[in-house]
C-alpha positions in Angstrom: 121.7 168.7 115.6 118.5 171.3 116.0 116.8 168.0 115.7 118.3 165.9 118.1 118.2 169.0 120.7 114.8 169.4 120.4 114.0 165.7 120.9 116.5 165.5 123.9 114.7 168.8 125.6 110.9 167.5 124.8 111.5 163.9 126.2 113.5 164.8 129.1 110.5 167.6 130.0 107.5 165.2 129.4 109.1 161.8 130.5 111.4 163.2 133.0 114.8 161.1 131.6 118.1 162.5 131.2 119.1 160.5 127.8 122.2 161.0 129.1 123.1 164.9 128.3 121.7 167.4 126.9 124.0 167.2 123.4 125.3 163.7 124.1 123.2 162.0 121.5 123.2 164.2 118.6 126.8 164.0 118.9 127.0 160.8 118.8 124.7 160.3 115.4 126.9 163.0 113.9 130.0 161.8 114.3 128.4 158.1 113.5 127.4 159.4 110.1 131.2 161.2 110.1 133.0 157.6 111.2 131.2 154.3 111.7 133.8 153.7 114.4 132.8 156.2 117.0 130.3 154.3 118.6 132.5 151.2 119.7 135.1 154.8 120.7 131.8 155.9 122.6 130.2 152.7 123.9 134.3 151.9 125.3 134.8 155.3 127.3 130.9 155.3 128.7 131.6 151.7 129.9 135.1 152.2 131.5 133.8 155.8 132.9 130.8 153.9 134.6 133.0 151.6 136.1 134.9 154.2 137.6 132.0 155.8 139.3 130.8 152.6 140.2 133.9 151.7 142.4 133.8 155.2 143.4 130.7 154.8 145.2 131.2 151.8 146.3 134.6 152.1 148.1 134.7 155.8 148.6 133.2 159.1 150.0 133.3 160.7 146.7 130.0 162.1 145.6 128.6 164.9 142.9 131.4 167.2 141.5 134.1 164.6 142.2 132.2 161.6 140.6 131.6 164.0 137.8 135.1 165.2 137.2 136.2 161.5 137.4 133.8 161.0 135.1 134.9 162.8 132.9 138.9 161.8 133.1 138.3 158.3 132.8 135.8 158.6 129.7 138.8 161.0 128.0 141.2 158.5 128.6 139.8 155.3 127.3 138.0 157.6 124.4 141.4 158.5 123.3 143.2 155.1 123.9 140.2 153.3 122.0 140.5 155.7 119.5 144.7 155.6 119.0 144.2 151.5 118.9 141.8 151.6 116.7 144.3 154.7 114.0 146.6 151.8 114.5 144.2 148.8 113.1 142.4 151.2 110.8 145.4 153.9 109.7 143.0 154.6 106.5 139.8 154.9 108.3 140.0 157.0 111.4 142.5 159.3 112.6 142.9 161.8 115.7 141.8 165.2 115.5 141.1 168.3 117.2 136.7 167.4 116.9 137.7 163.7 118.3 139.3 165.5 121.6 136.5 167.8 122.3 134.3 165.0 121.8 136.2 162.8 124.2 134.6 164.4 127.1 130.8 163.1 126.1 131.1 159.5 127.4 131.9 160.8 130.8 129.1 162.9 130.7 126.8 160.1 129.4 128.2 158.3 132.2 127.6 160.4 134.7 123.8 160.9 133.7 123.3 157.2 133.5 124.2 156.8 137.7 122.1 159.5 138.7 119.1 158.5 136.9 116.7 156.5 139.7 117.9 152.4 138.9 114.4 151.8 138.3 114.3 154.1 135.3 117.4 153.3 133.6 116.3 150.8 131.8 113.7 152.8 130.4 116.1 155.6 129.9 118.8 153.5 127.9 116.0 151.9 125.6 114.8 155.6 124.5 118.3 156.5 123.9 118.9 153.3 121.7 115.3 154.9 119.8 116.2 158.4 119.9 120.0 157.6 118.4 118.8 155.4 115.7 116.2 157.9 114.6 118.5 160.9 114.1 121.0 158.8 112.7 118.4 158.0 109.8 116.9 161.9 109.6 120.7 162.3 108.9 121.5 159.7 105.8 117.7 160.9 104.5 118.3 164.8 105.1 122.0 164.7 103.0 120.6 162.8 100.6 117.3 164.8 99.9 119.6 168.0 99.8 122.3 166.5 97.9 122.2 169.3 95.3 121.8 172.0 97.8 125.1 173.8 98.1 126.4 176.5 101.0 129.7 178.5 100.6 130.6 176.9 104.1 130.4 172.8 103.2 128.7 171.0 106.1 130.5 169.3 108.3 129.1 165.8 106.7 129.9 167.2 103.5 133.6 167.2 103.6 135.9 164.3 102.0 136.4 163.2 105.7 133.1 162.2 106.5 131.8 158.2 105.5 128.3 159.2 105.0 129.2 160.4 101.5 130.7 157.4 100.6 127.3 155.8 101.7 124.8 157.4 100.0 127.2 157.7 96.9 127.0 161.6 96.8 129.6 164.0 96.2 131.7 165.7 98.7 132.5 169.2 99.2 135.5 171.2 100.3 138.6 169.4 101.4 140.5 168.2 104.4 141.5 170.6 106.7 145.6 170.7 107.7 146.7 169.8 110.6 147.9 172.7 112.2 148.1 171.6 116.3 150.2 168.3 117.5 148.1 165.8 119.3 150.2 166.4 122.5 149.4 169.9 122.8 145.7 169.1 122.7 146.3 166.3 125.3 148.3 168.4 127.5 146.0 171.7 127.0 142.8 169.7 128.1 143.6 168.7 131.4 145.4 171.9 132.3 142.0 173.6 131.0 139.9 171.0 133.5 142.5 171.8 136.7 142.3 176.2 136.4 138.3 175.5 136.0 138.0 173.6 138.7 140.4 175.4 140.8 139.0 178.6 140.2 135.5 177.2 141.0 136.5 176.0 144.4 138.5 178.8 145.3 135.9 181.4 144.4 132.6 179.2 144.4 132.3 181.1 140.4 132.0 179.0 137.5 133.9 179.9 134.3 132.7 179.5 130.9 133.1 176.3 130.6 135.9 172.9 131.2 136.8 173.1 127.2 135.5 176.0 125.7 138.3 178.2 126.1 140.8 175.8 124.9 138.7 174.6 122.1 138.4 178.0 121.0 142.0 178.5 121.1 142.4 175.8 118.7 139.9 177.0 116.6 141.6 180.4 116.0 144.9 178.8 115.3 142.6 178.0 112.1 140.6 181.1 111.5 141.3 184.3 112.8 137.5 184.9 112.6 137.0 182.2 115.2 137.1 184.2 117.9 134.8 187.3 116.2 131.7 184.7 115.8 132.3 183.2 118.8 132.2 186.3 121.5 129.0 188.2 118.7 127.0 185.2 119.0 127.3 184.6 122.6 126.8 188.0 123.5 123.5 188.1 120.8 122.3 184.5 122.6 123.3 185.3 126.0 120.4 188.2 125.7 117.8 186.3 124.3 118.8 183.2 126.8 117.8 185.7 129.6 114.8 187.2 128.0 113.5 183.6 127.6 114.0 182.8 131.2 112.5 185.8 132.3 109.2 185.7 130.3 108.8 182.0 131.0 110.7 180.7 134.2 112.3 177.9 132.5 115.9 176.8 133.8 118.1 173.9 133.5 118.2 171.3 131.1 115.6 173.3 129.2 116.7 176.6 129.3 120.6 175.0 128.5 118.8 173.4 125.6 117.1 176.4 123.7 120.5 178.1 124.8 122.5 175.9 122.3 119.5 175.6 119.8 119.9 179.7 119.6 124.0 179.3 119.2 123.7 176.2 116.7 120.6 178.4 114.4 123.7 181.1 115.0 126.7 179.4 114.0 124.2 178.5 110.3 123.4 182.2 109.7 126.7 182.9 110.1 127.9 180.2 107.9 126.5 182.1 105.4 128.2 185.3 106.5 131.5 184.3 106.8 131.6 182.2 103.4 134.3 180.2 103.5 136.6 182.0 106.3 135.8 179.4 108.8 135.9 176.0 108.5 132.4 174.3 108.9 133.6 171.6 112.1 134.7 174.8 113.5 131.4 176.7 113.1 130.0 173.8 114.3 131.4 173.6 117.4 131.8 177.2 117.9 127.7 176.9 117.5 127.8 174.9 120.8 130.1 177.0 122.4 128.0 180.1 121.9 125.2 178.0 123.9 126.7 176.7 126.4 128.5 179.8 127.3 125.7 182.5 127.1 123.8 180.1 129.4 126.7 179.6 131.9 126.7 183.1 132.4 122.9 183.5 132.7 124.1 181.4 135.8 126.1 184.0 137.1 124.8 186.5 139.5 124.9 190.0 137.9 127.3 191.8 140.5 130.6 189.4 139.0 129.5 189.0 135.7 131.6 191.8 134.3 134.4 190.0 136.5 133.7 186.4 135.0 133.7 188.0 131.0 137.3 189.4 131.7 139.0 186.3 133.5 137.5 184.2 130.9 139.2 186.6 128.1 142.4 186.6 129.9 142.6 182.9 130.1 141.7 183.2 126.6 145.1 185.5 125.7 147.5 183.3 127.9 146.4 179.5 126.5 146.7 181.2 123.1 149.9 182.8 124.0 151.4 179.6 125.1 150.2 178.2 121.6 152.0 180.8 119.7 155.3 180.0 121.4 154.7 176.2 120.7 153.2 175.9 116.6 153.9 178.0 113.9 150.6 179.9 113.5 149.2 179.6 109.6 148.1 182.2 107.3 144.6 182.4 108.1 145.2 181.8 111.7 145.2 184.4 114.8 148.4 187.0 115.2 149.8 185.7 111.6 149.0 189.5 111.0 148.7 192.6 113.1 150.8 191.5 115.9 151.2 194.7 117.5 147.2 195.6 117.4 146.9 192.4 118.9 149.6 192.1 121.2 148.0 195.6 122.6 144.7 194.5 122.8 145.8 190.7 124.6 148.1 193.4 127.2 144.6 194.9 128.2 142.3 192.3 128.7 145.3 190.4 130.8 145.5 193.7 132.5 141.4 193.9 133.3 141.5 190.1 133.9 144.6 190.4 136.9 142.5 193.6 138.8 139.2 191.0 138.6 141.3 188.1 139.8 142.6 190.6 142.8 139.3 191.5 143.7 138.2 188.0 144.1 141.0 187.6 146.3 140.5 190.0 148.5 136.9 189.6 148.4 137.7 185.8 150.4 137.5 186.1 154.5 140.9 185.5 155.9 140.4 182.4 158.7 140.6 184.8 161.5 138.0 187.3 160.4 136.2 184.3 159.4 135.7 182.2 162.5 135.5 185.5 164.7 131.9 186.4 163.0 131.0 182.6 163.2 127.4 182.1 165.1 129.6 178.3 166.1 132.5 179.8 167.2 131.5 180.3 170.7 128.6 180.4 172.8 129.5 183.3 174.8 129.0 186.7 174.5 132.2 187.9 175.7 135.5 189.2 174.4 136.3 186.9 171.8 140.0 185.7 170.3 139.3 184.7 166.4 142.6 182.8 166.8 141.3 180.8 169.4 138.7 179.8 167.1 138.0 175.6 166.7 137.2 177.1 162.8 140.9 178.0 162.8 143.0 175.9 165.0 145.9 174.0 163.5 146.6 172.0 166.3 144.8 168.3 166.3 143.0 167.0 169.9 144.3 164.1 171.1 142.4 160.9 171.1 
């Protein structure tokens, strides 16, 4: 993964392509190495979620955040249906889990990439993909095979009895299969709620949240590993620091500065590997790695004045998707609020608490339409007494034609 990031952030700063996403590719060569069957999963929800931008453009109005979210919906959908047909043909080889839904989201992203890079460089773009995927899938059947004997408390996520690569290279696999704690219809039914409350929020507000799956994902995580949540909100706090020292001392931002930001929470997510032992499942560290990343640099985004505001919402949609998750599953041993209800039920009444006086300062932060169109420069012309409901900003009543 460090790798493949550092490749990704190099090529796309000298050669100017997107290769698709910042993460897209390492992801893919993992979870090639994990299940052989992926890429036809991957190739199938890129192609059907270009198509869908494609007639998107072509017969609508639709353009950036739309296309993107569409995107993103369409890659999900034939991601998951590609990957439930082929449970059915291949019950022994690949099955749905929590990783497969997070992932879902990448060939959407890919996508969406792929149409905003200039037509002329596409090709160009696609053929150092096919290089760059190829390459890191072969650093990674070398790399488990050269440290074959090298063992961590936390097995790698490659490592486990679930991954193909071991079957490969004919070495021996640690740790075992992790239960299946979550039904597949919650984490169908979570994700899209998770994608409608970000993007609602961000267009009510103009504020971005952590992040479209981040809070869910987490959710599901903890379920898992009470400690989930612990490495999650110390390493983005440790990254988010160091994310804004690097931008300060060097001026780098976007792909770049998102890149070293997950670089810092996947180096994290190893050292604390280590810590942790065998608390946390190593596909969880994993992605919590990621997480940390891409959430300390989303809120490097975030202007300094709401920042405070953004950390509690994001907490308090934190408490009420878990919440809603304790009603539905029976939480396991090592999961979140198996123990120490009360301490946590305490501690969840707070942050909902902080999170609700955030949300009603938003609110009232947002112009009513009156007030609004009354200190519009375009309401009138004149510069006498003015009637803010007379406003064309405010009217509700359409001119004829």
């Amino acid at each position: 993964m460090i790798i493949g990031l550092s490749l990704v952030a190099i090529i796309s700063q000298v050669r100017g392509y997107r290769l698709g996403g910042v993460m897209v590719l390492p992801i893919l060569a993992i979870y090639t190495l994990r299940e052989p069957l992926s890429i036809i999963i991957f190739i199938v929800g890129t192609v059907a979620a270009w198509i869908s931008l494609w007639a998107l453009q072509e017969h609508t109005l639709n353009y950036g955040r739309r296309l993107f979210l569409s995107a993103i919906i369409v890659g999900v959908i034939a991601t998951i249906v590609m990957g439930y047909i082929l449970s059915l043909t291949f019950p022994s080889q690949l099955s749905f889990s929590h990783g497969e839904a997070i992932a879902s989201i990448f060939p959407g992203i890919m996508a969406y990439n792929l149409m905003r890079e200039d037509p002329e460089n596409r090709r160009g773009d696609l053929r150092m993909m096919c290089y760059i995927y190829l390459m890191l899938v072969a650093i990674g059947v070398v790399s488990l095979w050269a440290f074959a004997e090298f063992n961590t408390l936390t097995p790698p996520f490659l490592r486990l009895p679930t991954s193909d690569i071991t079957n490969w290279i004919r070495i021996e696999p640690r740790g075992g299969a992790y239960p299946k704690v979550i039904p597949s219809w919650i984490v169908l039914m979570f994700l899209p709620v998770a994608v409608l409350i970000y993007e609602g929020f961000r267009q009510r507000y103009d504020h971005r949240l952590v992040g479209i799956i981040i809070l869910p994902a987490l959710c599901f995580f903890s379920v898992q590993s009470t400690l989930t949540i612990f490495v999650y909100v110390t390493g983005a706090t440790i990254t988010f620091y160091i994310t804004g020292l690097i931008h300060r001392m060097t001026l780098l931002y976007g792909r770049v500065l998102l890149t070293i930001s997950i670089l810092l929470g996947t180096v994290y997510s190893l050292i604390a590997g280590i810590v942790v032992s065998n608390s946390v499942p190593g596909v969880i560290l994993f992605f919590t790695g990621l997480f940390v990343g891409i959430g300390s640099y989303n809120l490097n985004r975030v202007s300094r004045k709401t920042r405070l505001a953004h950390v509690r919402i994001d907490a308090g949609l934190f408490v009420v998707f878990y919440g809603f998750l304790f009603v539905l599953i029976d939480i396991p041993i090592t999961g979140l609020l198996y123990n120490d209800r009360i301490f946590y039920v305490i501690v969840g009444a707070l942050i909902i608490t902080l999170a609700t006086v955030e949300m009603h300062r938003l609110e009232q932060s947002i112009p009513d339409p009156e007030t609004f169109a009354g200190e519009s420069i375009f309401a009138y012309t004149s510069s006498g007494d003015i009637d803010p409901t007379d406003s064309p900003l405010v009217a509700d009543t359409e001119e004829d034609t």
